[in-house]
FIKOLZA-1660 file (N, C-alpha, C; in steps of 0.1 Angstrom, whole numbers, plus 5000, padded with zeros to 4 digits):
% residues 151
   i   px   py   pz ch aa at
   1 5008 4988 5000  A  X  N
   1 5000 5000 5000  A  X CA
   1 5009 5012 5000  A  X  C
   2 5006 5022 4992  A  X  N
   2 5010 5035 4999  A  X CA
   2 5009 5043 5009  A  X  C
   3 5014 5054 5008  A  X  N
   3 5015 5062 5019  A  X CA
   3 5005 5063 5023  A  X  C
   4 5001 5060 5036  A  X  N
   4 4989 5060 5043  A  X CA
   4 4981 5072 5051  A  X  C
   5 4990 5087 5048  A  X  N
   5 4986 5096 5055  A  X CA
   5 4974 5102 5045  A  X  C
   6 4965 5109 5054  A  X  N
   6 4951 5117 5046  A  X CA
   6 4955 5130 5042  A  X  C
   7 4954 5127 5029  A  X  N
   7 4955 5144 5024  A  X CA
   7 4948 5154 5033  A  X  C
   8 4952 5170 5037  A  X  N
   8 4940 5179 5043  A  X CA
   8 4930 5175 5035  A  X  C
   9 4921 5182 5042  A  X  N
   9 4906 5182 5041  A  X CA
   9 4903 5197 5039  A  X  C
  10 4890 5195 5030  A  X  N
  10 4887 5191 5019  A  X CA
  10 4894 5191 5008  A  X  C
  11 4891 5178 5004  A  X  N
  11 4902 5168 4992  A  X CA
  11 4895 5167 4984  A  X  C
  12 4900 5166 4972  A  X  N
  12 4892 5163 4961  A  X CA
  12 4896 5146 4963  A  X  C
  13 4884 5138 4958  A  X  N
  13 4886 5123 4959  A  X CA
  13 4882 5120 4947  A  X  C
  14 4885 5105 4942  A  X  N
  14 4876 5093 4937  A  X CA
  14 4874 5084 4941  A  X  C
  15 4861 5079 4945  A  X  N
  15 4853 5065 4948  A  X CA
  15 4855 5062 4934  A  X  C
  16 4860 5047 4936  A  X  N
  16 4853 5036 4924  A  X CA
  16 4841 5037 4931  A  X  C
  17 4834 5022 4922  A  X  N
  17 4820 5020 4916  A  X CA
  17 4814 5016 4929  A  X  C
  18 4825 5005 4935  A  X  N
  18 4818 4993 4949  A  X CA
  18 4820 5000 4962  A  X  C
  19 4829 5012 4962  A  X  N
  19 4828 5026 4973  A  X CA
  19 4814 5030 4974  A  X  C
  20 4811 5038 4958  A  X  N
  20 4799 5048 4960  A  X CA
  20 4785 5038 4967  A  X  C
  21 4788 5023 4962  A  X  N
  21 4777 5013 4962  A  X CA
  21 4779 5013 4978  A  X  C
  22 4790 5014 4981  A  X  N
  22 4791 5007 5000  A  X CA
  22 4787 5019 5010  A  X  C
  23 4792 5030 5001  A  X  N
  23 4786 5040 5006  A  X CA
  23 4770 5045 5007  A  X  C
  24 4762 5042 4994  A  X  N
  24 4752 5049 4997  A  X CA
  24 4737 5043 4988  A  X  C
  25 4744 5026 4986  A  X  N
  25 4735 5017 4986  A  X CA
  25 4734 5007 4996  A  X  C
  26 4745 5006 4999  A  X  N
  26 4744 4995 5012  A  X CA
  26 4743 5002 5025  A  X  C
  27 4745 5014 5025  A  X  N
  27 4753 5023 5034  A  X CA
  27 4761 5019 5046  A  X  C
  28 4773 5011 5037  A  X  N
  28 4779 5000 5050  A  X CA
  28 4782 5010 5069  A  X  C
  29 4781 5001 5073  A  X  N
  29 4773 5005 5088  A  X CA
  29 4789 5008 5093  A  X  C
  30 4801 5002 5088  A  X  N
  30 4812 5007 5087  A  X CA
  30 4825 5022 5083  A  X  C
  31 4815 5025 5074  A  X  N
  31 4819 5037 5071  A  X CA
  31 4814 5053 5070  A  X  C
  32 4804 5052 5083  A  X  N
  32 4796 5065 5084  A  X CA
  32 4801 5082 5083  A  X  C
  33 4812 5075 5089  A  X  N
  33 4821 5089 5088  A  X CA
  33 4828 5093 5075  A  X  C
  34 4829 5086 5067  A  X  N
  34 4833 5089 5056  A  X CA
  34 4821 5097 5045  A  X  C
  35 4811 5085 5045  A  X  N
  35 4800 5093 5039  A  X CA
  35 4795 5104 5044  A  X  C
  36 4795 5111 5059  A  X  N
  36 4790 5121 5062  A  X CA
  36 4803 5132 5058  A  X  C
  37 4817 5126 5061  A  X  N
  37 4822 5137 5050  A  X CA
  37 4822 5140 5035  A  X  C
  38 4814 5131 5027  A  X  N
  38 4815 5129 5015  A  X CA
  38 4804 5141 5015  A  X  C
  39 4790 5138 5024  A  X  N
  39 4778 5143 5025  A  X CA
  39 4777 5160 5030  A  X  C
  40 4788 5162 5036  A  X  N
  40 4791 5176 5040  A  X CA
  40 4800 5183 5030  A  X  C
  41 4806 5175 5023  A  X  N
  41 4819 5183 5015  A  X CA
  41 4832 5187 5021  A  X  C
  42 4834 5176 5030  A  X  N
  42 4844 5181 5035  A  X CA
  42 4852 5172 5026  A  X  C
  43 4848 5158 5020  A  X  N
  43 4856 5156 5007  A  X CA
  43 4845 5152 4996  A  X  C
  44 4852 5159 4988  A  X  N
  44 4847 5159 4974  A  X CA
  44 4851 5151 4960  A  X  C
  45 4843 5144 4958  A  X  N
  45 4842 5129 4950  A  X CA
  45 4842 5137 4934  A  X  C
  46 4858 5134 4927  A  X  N
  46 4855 5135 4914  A  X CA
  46 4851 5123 4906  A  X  C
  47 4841 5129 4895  A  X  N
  47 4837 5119 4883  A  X CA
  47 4843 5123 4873  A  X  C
  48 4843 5113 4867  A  X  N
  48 4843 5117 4850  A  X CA
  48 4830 5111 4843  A  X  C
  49 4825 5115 4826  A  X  N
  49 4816 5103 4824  A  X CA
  49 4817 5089 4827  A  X  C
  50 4826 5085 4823  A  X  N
  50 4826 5072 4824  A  X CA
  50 4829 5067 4837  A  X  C
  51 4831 5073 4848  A  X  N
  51 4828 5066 4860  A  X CA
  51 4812 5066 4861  A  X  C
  52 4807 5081 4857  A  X  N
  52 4795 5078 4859  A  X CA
  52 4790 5066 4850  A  X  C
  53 4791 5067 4841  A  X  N
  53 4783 5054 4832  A  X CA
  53 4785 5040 4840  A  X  C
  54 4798 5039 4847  A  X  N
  54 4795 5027 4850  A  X CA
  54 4784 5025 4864  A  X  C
  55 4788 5036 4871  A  X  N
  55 4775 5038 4882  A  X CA
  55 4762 5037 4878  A  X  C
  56 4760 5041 4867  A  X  N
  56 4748 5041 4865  A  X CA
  56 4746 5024 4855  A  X  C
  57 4752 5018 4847  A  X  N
  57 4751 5007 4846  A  X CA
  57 4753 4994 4859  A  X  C
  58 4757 4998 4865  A  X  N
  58 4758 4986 4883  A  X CA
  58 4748 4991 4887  A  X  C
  59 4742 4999 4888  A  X  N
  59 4730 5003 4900  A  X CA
  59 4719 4996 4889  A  X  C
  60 4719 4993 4881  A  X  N
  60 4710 4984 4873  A  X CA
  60 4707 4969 4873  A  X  C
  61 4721 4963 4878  A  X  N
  61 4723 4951 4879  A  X CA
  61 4709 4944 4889  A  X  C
  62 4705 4930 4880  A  X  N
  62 4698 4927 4885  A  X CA
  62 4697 4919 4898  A  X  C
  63 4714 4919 4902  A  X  N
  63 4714 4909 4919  A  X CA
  63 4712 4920 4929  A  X  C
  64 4710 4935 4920  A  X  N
  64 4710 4945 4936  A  X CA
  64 4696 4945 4939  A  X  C
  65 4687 4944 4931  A  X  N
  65 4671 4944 4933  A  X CA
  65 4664 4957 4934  A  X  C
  66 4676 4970 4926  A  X  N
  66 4670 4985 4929  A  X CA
  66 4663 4985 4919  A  X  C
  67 4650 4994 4927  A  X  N
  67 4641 4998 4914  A  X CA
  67 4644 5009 4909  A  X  C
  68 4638 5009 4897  A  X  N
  68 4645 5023 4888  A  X CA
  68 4644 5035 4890  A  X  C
  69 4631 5040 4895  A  X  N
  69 4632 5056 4906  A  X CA
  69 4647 5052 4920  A  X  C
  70 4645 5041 4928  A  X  N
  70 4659 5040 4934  A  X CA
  70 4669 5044 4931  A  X  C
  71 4674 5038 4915  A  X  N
  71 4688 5036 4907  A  X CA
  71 4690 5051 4910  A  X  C
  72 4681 5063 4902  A  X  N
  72 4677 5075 4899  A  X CA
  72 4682 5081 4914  A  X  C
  73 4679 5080 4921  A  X  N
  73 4678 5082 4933  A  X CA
  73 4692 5085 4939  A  X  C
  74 4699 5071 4940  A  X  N
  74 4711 5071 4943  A  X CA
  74 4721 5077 4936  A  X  C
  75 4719 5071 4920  A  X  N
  75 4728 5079 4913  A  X CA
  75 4730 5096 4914  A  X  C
  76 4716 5104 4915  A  X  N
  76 4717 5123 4918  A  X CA
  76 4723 5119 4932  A  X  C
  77 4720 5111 4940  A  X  N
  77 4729 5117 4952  A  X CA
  77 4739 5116 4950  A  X  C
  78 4746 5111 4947  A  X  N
  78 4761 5107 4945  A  X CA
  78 4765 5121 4933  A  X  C
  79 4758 5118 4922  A  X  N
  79 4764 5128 4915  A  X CA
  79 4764 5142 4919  A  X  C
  80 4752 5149 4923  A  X  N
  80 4754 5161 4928  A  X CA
  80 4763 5166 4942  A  X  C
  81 4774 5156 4943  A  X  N
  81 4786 5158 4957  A  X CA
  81 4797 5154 4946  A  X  C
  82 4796 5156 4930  A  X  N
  82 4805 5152 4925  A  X CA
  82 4814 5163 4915  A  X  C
  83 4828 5167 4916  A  X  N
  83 4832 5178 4908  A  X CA
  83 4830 5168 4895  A  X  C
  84 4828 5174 4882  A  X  N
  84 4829 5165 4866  A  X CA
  84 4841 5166 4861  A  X  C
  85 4849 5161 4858  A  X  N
  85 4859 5163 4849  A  X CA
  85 4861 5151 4840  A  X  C
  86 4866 5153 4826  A  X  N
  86 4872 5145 4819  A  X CA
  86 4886 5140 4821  A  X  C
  87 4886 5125 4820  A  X  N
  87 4897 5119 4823  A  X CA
  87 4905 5114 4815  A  X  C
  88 4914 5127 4810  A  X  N
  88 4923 5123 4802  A  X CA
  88 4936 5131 4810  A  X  C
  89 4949 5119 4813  A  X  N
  89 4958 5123 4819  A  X CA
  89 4962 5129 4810  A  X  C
  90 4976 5140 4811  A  X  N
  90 4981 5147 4807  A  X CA
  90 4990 5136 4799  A  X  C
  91 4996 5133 4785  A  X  N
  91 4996 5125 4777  A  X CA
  91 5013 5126 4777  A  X  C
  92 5020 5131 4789  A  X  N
  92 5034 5131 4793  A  X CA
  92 5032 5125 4807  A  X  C
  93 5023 5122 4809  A  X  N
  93 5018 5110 4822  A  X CA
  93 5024 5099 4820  A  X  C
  94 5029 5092 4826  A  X  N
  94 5027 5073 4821  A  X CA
  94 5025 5067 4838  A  X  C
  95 5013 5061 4830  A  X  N
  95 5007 5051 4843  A  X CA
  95 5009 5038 4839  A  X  C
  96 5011 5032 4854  A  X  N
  96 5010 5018 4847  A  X CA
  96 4996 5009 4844  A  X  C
  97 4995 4998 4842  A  X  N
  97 4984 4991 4836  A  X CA
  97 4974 4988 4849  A  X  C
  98 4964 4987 4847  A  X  N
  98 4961 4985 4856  A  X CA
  98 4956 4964 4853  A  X  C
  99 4955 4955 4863  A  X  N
  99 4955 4943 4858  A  X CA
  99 4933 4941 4856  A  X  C
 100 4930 4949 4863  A  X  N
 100 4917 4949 4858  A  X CA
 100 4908 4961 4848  A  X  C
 101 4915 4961 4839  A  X  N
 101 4911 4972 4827  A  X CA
 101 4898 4986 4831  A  X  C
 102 4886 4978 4836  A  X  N
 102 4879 4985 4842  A  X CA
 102 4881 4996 4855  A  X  C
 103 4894 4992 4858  A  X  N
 103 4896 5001 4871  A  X CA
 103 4905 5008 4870  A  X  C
 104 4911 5011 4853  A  X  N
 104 4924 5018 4847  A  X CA
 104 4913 5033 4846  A  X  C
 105 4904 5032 4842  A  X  N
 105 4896 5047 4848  A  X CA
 105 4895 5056 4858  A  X  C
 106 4893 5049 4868  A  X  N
 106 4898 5055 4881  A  X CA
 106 4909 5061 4882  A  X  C
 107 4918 5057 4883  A  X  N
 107 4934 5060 4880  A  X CA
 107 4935 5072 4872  A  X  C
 108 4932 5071 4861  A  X  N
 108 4936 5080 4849  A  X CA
 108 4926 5093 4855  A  X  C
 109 4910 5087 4857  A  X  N
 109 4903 5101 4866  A  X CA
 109 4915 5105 4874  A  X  C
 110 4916 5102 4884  A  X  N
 110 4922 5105 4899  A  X CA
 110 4940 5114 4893  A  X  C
 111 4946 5114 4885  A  X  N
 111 4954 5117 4879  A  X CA
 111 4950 5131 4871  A  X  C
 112 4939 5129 4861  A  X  N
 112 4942 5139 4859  A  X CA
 112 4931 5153 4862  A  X  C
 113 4924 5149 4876  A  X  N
 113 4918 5157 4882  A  X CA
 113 4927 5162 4894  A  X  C
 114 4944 5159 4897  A  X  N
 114 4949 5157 4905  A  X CA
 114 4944 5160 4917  A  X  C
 115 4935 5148 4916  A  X  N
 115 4929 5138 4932  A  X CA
 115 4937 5136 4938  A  X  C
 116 4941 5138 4949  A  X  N
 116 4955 5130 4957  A  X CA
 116 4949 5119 4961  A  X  C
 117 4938 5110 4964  A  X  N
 117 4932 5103 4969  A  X CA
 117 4921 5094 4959  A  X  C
 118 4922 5083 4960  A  X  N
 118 4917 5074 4954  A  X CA
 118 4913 5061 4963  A  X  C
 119 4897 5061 4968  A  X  N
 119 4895 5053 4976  A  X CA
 119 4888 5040 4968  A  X  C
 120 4892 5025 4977  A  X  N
 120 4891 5014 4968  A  X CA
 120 4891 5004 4973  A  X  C
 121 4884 4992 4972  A  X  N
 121 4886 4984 4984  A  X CA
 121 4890 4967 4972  A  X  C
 122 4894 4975 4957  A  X  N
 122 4898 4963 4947  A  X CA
 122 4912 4963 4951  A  X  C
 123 4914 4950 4949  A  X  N
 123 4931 4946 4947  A  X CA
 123 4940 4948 4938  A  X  C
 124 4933 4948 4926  A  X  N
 124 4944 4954 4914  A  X CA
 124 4948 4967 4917  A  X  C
 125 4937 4974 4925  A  X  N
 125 4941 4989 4926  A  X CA
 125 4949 4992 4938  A  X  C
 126 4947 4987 4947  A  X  N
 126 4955 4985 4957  A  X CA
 126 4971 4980 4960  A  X  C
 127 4971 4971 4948  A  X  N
 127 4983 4967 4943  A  X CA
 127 4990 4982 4938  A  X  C
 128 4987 4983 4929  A  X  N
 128 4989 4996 4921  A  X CA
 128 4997 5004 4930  A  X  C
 129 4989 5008 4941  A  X  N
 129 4991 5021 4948  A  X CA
 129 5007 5017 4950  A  X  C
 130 5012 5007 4950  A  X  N
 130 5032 5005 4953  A  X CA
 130 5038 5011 4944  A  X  C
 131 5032 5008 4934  A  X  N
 131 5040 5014 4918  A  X CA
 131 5045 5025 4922  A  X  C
 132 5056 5034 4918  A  X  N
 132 5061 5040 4921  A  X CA
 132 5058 5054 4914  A  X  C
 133 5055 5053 4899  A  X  N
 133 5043 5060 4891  A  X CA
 133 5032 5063 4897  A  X  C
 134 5023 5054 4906  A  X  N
 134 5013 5058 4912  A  X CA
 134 5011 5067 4929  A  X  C
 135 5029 5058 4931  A  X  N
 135 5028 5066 4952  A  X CA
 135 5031 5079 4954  A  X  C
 136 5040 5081 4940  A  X  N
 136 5043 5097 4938  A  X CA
 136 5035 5107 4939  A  X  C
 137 5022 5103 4934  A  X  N
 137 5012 5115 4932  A  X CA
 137 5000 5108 4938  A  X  C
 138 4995 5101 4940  A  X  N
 138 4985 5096 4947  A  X CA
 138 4985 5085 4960  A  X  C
 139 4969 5091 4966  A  X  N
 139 4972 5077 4977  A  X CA
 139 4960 5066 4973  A  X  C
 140 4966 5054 4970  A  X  N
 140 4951 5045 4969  A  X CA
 140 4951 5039 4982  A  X  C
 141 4939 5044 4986  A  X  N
 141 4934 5032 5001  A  X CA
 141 4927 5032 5000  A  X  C
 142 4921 5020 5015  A  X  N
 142 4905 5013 5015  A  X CA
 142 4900 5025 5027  A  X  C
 143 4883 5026 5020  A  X  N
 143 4878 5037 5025  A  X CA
 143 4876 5038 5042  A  X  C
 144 4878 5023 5044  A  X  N
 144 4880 5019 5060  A  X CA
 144 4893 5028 5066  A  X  C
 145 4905 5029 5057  A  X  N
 145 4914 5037 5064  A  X CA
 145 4909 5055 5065  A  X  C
 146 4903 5059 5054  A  X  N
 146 4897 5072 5055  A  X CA
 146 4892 5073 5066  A  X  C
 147 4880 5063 5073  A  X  N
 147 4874 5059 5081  A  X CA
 147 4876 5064 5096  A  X  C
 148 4887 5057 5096  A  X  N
 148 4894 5057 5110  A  X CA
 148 4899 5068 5111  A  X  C
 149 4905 5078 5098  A  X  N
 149 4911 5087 5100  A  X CA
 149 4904 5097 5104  A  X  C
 150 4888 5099 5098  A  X  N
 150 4878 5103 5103  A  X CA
 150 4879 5105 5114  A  X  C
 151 4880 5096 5125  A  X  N
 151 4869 5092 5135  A  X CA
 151 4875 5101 5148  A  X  C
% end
């Protein structure tokens, strides 16, 4: 893992997909403090489209059982606590690969919104965060550590 210290506050951040879902579909009973600073702005969740698309494609999935005013629901909350930017790193950037392609978005968001923070609870991305490309400029942790840092 990387550097484990929390950027000041208010941070610009990125939740992956299974964050925003733990946050504020499950609303895991674990990370209240995180979401009420997500929910106050004390940190601030960047998107790009395509993070949103995939949010909004998972909150459709049929094992979560949301109905579609729900999906609707969740997704404006989330997005209206979200700065937008396009995620295209600066093209003198080199990141490395990520091993699960879908989560190479994140990264490249979190890069070129310079996020210092990238919360995650996947392993490829976690992995990642050692890279040396990646510890330089960013922290990837699990939102459990935000958590605590919170508390």
């Amino acid at each position: 893992m990387t550097d484990l210290s929390l950027p000041p506050l208010p941070a610009d951040c990125v939740l992956d997909t299974n964050t925003v879902l733990a946050l504020w579909m499950f609303e895991d009973p674990a990370l209240p403090r995180l979401r009420l600073a997500v929910e106050e702005g004390r940190l601030r969740p960047v998107a790009s489209p395509s993070t949103l698309e995939e949010l909004r494609r998972v909150l459709a999935y049929a094992q979560f059982g949301q109905a579609p005013q729900r999906q609707v629901e969740l997704f404006d909350r989330y997005r209206s606590r979200c700065r937008l930017v396009a995620a295209s790193p600066d093209p003198a950037t080199s990141l490395p690969a990520c091993r699960d392609a879908d989560d190479q978005k994140f990264l490249e968001l979190a890069i070129a919104a310079g996020a210092p923070l990238l919360l995650s609870r996947d392993k490829a991305l976690l992995r990642l965060a050692r890279h040396r490309l990646v510890r330089d400029c960013l922290s990837v942790l699990r939102p459990e550590h935000v958590e605590r840092a919170l508390a």
